[in-house]
C-alpha positions as CSV (number, residue, x, y, z in Angstrom):
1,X,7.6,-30.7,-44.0
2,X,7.9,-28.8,-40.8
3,X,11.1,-26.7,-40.4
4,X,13.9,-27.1,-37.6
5,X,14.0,-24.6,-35.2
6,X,17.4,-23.7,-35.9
7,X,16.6,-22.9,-39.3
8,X,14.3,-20.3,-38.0
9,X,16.8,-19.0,-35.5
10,X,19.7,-18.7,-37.7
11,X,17.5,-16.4,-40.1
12,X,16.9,-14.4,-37.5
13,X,20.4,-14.1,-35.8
14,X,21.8,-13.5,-39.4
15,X,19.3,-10.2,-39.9
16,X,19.4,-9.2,-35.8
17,X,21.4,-6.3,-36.9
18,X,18.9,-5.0,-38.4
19,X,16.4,-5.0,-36.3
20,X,18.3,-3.8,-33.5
21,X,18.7,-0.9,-35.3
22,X,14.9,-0.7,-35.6
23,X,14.4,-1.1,-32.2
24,X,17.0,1.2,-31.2
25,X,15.7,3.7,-33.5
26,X,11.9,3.4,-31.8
27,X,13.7,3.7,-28.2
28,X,15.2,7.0,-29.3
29,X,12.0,8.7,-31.2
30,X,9.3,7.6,-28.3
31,X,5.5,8.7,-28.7
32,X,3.0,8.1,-26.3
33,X,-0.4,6.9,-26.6
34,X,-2.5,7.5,-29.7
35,X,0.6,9.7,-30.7
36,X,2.6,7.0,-32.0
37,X,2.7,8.9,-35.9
38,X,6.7,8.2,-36.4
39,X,6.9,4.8,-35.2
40,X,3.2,3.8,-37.2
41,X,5.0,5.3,-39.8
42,X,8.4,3.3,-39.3
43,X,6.2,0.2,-39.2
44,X,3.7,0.5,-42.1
45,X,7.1,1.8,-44.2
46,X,8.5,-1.9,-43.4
47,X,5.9,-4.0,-44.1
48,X,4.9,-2.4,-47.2
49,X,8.3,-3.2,-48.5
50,X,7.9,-6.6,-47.6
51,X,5.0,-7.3,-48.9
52,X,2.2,-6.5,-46.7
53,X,-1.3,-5.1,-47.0
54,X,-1.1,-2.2,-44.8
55,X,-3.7,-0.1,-43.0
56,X,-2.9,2.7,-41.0
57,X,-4.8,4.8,-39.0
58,X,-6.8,1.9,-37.1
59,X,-7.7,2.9,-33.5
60,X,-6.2,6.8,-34.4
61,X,-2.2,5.5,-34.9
62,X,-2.9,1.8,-35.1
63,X,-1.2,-0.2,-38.1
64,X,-2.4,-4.0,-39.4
65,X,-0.3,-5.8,-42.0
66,X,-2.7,-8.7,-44.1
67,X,-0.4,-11.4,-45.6
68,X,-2.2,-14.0,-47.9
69,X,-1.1,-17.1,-49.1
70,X,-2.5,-20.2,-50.4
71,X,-6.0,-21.4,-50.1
72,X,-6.1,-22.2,-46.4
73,X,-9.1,-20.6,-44.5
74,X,-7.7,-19.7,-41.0
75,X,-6.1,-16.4,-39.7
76,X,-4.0,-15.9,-36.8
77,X,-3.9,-12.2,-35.6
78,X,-0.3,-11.0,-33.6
79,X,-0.1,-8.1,-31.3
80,X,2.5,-5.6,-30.3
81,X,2.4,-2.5,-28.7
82,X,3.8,0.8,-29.8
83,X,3.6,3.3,-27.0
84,X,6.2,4.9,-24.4
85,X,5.9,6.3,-21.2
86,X,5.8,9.9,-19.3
87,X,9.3,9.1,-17.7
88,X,12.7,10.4,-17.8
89,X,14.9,8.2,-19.2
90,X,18.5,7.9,-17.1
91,X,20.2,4.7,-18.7
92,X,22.5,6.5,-20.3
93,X,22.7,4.5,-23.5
94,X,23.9,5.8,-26.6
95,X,20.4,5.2,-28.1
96,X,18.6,6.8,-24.9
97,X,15.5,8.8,-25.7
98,X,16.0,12.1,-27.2
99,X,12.6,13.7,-26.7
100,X,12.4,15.0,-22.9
101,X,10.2,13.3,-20.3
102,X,9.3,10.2,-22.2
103,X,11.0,6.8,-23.0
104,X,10.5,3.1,-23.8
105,X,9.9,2.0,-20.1
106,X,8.1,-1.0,-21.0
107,X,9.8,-2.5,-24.1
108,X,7.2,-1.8,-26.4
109,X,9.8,-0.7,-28.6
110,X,11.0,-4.4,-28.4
111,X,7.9,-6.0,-29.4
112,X,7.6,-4.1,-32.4
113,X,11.3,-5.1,-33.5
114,X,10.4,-8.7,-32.7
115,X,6.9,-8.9,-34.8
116,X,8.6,-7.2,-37.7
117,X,11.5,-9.0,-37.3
118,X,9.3,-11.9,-37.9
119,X,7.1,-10.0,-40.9
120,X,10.6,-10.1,-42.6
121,X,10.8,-13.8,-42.6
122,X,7.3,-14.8,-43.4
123,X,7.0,-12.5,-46.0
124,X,10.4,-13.9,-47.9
125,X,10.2,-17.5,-46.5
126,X,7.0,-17.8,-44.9
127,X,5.7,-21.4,-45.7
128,X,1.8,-21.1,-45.2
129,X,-1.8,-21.4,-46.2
130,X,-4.2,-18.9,-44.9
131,X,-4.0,-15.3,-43.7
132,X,-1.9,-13.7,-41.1
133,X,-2.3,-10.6,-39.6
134,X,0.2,-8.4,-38.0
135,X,-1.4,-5.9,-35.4
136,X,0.5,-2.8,-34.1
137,X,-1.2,-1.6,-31.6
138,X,-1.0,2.4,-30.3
139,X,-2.0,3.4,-26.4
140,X,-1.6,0.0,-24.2
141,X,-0.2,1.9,-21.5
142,X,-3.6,2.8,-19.6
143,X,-5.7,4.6,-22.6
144,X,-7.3,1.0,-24.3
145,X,-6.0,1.3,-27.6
146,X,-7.0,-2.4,-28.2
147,X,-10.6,-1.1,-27.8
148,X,-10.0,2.1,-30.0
149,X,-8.7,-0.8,-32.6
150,X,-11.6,-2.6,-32.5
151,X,-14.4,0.0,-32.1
152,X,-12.6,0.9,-35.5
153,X,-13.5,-2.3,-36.8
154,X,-10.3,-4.3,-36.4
155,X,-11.8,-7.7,-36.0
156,X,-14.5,-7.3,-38.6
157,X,-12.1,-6.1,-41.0
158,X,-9.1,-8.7,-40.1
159,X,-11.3,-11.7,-38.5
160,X,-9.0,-14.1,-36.5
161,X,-9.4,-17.0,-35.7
162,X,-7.1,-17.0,-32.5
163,X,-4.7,-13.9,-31.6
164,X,-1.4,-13.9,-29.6
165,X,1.0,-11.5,-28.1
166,X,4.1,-11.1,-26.0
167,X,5.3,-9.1,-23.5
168,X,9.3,-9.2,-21.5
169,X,9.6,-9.7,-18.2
170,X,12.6,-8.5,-16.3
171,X,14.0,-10.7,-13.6
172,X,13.3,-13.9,-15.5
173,X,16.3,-15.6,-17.9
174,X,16.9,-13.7,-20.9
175,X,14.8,-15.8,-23.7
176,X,13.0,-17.9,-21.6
177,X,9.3,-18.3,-22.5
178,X,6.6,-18.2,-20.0
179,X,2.8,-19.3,-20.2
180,X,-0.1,-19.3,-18.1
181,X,-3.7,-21.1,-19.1
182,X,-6.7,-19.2,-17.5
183,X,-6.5,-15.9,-15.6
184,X,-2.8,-14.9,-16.6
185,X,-3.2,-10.7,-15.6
186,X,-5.2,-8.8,-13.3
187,X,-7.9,-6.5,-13.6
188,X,-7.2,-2.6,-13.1
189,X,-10.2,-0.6,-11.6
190,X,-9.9,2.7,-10.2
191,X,-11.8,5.0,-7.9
192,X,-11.5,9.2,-6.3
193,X,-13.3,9.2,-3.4
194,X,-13.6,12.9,-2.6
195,X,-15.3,13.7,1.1
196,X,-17.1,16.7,2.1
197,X,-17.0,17.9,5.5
198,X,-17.3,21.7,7.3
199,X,-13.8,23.5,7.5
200,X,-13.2,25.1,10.4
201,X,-10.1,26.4,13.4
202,X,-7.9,23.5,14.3
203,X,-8.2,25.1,17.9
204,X,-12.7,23.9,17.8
205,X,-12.1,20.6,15.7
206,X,-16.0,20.8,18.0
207,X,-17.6,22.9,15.4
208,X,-16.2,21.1,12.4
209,X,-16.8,17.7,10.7
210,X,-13.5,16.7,9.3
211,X,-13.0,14.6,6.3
212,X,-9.3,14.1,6.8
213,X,-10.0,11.7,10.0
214,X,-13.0,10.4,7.9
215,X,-10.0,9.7,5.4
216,X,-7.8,8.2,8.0
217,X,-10.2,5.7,8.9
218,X,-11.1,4.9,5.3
219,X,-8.3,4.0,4.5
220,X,-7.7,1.5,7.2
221,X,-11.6,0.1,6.7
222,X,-10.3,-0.6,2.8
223,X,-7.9,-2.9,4.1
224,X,-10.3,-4.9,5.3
225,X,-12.0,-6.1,2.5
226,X,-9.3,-8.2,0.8
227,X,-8.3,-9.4,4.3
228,X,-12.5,-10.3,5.4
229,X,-14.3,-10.4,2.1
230,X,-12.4,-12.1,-0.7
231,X,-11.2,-15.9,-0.4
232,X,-7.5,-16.7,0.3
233,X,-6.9,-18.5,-2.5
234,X,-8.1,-15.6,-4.9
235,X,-5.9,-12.4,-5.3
236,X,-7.8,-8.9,-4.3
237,X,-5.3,-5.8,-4.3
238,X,-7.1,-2.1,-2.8
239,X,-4.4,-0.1,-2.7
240,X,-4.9,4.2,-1.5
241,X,-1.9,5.8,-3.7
242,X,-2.5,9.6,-2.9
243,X,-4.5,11.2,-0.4
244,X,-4.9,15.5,-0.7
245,X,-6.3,17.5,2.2
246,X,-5.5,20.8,3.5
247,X,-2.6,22.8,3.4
248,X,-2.2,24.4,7.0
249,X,-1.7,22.6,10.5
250,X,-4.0,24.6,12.3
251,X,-7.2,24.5,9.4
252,X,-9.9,21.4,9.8
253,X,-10.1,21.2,5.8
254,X,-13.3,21.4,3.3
255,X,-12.4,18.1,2.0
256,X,-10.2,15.1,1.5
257,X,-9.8,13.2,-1.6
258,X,-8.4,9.4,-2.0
259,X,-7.3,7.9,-5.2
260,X,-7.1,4.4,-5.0
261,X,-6.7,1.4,-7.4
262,X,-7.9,-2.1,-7.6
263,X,-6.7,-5.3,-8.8
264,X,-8.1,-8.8,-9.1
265,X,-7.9,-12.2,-10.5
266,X,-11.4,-13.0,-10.6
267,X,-14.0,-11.8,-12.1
268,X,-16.2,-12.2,-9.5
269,X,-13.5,-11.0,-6.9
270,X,-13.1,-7.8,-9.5
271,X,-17.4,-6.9,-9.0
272,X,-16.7,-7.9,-4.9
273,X,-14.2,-5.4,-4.6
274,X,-16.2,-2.5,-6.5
275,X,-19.2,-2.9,-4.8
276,X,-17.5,-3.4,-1.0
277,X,-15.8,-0.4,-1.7
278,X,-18.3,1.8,-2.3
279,X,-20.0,0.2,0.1
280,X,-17.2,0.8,3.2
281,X,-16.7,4.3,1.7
282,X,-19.8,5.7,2.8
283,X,-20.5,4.2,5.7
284,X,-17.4,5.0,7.1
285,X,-18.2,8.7,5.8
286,X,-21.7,8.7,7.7
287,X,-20.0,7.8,10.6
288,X,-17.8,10.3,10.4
289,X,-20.8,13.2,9.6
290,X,-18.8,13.9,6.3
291,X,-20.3,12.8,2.5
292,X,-18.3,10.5,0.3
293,X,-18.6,11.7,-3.2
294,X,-17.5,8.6,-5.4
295,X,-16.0,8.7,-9.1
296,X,-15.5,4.7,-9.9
297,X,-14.0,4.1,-13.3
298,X,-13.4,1.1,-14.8
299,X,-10.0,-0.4,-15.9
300,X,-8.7,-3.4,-18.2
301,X,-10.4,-6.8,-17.8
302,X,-9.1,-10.2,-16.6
303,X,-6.4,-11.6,-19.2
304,X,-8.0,-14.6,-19.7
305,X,-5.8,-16.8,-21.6
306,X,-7.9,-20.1,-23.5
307,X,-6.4,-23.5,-23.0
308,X,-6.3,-24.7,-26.4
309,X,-4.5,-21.8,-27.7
310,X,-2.5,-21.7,-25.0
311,X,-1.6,-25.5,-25.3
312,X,-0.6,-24.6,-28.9
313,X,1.5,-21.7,-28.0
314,X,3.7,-23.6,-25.4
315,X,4.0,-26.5,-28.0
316,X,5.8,-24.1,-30.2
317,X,8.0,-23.0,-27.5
318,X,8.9,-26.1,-26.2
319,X,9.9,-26.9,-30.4
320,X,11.9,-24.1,-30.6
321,X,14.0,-23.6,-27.4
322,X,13.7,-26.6,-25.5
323,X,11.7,-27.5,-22.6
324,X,14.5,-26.0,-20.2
325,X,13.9,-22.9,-21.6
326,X,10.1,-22.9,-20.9
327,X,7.5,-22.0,-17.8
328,X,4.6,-23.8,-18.7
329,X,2.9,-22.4,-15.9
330,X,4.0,-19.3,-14.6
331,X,2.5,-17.6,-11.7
332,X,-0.2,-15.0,-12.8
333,X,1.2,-11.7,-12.5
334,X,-1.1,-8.4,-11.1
335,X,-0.2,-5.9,-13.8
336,X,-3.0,-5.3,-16.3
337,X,-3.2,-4.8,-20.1
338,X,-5.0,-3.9,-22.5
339,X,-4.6,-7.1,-24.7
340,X,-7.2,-8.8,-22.4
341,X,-10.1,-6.9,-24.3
342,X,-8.9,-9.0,-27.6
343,X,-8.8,-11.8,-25.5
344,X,-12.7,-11.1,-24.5
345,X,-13.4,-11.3,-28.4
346,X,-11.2,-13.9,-29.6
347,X,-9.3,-17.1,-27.9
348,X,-5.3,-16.8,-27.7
349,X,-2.5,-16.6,-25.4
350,X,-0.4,-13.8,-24.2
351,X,2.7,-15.1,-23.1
352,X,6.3,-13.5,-21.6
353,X,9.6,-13.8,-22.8
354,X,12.6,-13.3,-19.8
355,X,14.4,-9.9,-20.4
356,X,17.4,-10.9,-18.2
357,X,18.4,-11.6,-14.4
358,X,21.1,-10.5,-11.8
359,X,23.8,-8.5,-13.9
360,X,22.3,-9.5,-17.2
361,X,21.2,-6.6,-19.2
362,X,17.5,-6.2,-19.1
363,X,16.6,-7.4,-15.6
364,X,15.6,-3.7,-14.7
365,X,11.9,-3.4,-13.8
366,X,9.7,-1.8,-16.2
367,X,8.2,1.5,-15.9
368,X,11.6,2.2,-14.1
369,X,14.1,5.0,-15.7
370,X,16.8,2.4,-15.6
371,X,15.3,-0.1,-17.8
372,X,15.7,-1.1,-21.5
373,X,14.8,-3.7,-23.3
374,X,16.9,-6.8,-24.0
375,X,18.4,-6.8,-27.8
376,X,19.3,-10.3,-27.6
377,X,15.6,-11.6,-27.3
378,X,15.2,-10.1,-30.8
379,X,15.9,-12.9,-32.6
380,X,14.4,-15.6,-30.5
381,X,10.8,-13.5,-30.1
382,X,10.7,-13.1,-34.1
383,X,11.7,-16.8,-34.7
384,X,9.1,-17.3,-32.1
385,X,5.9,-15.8,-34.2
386,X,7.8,-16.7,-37.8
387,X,7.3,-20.3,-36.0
388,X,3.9,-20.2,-34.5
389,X,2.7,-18.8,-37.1
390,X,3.6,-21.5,-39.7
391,X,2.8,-24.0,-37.5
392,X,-0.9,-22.5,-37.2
393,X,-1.6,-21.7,-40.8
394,X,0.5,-25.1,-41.9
């Protein structure tokens, strides 16, 4: 018979203090991509005492925790992140970072307190046929640790038959639940375009060819494209973020580099966007006299998110907080992560849970020194997997 909600949140409210503790733990020891040995550590530690068939080591500082019961032949894979961030933490919490220069900007920290939260109650309670597999994953934050994961065999090792994952979301309700079916997160490309002109006096700008107006004009042309080459009712982001050239006002420079970043929804609008680029880049640099030297490098994918998974995953939602307490389709949002290359291999949803509003605690953006993640979500994101889980593997 299935269980009542409140069964599953009352569990969790009654061991919250523990996990806060976890959490609060990770937030002060943070380790950033592929470095992630304490918190692996932390994790495999826990899930060994509860039970848990543990792998470390997956993907260089990955962790996966097998639970088997019964005779059922599904599996249902749930992700969380591990990593921190290169940024100086100034909260000022009692539990702020204590290692210089790096800090839980992004609530990754939380996701692992939730997930284990839940490995707690679905190792003691867990009511279930088939296998569920807890992945902790190292490097989201722009180094592709889900790939690492898998190159190292996660899926082959752990088949799933659908995978799932959650992120916070500042600025929405604290414990609200968000979903999206279809394109959910953007695509992150990126490209340094270096050009090469002839230096020369700032007094003859006659006898030079100089790549910093070459760069001027570049970067106007860019804007273009979204605005001329990609429909309306898609999303297209080129955005310049640094541009280097010179160091005196009176020297025409060598050369000018750009570094620049691309987002889309699409994945056609994602190849538009590369090949326009490149495309803009150098004739704007032949007209100019200069060369464009260009070093494209590709991002994260699409997050795709399936319907019927994601059908599934708001139904449990919906069950456990109420439909007041649920976005059941929530604008697509242009970040990027990594979790979309799982999605390229397996169906699933990756969903958001609000980390607070206004004056609420939480409602900080991410990747912001300011920011922490929102305790009182521990209880409702762990009841959420304990739930969805069940409910899957029922």
């Amino acid at each position: 018979m299935p269980k009542s909600a409140e069964s599953y949140l009352n569990y969790m409210r009654e061991h919250a203090s523990e996990f806060v503790t976890v959490r609060q733990t990770i937030h002060q020891n943070p380790e950033l991509g592929f470095e992630e040995h304490q918190t692996s550590a932390l994790v495999a530690e826990r899930l060994t005492a509860f039970g848990y068939r543990v792998e470390r080591g997956l993907g260089g500082t990955g962790v996966v925790g097998q639970l088997q019961r019964g005779s059922g032949t599904r599996s249902i894979g749930i992700r969380a992140d591990m990593d921190a961030l290169p940024i100086e933490e100034k909260t000022g919490l009692a539990y702020r970072s204590n290692r210089p220069g790096i800090m839980h900007a992004c609530g990754h920290d939380g996701h692992t307190a939730m997930l284990l939260g839940a490995a707690k109650y679905l190792a003691e309670q867990g009511d279930f046929s088939g296998t569920l597999n807890l992945i902790f994953q190292p490097a989201e934050e722009g180094m592709g640790g889900a790939v690492r994961m898998m190159d190292d065999g996660l899926f082959d090792k752990y088949p799933c038959d659908s995978i799932y994952a959650m992120h916070n979301a500042p600025g929405r309700p604290q414990g609200e639940l968000l979903f999206r079916t279809g394109a959910a997160m953007a695509s992150s490309d990126y490209a340094t375009v270096t050009l090469h002109g002839v230096g020369g006096h700032g007094a003859m700008p006659h006898t030079a060819r100089d790549p910093v107006v070459a760069a001027a004009s570049i970067v106007m042309a860019l804007q273009t494209i979204v605005a001329r080459n990609v429909d309306p009712q898609e999303m297209g982001i080129i955005t310049v973020g640094a541009i280097h050239a010179g160091n005196a006002n009176n020297v025409i420079p060598q050369t000018a580099t750009l570094e620049i970043s691309m987002r889309a929804l699409q994945r056609e609008t994602r190849a538009l966007l590369e090949q326009r680029l490149k495309a803009v880049v150098n004739a704007q640099a032949e007209s100019y006299g200069v060369r464009a030297e260009i070093d494209f490098r590709p991002g994260y994918a699409v997050l795709v998110n399936t319907p019927e998974e994601t059908d599934f995953a708001r139904g449990v939602a919906v069950a456990l907080v109420g439909e007041q307490h649920v976005v059941k389709q929530a604008p697509a949002v242009p970040a990027s992560e990594d979790f979309a290359f799982m999605l390229e291999k397996r169906p699933g949803c990756y969903l958001n849970i609000g980390n607070g509003r206004g004056d609420e605690h939480g409602a900080c953006m991410v990747h912001n020194p300011g920011y922490d993640f929102n305790d009182s979500n521990l209880p409702i994101g762990a009841a959420y997997w304990a739930m969805l889980t069940e409910s899957y593997l029922r």
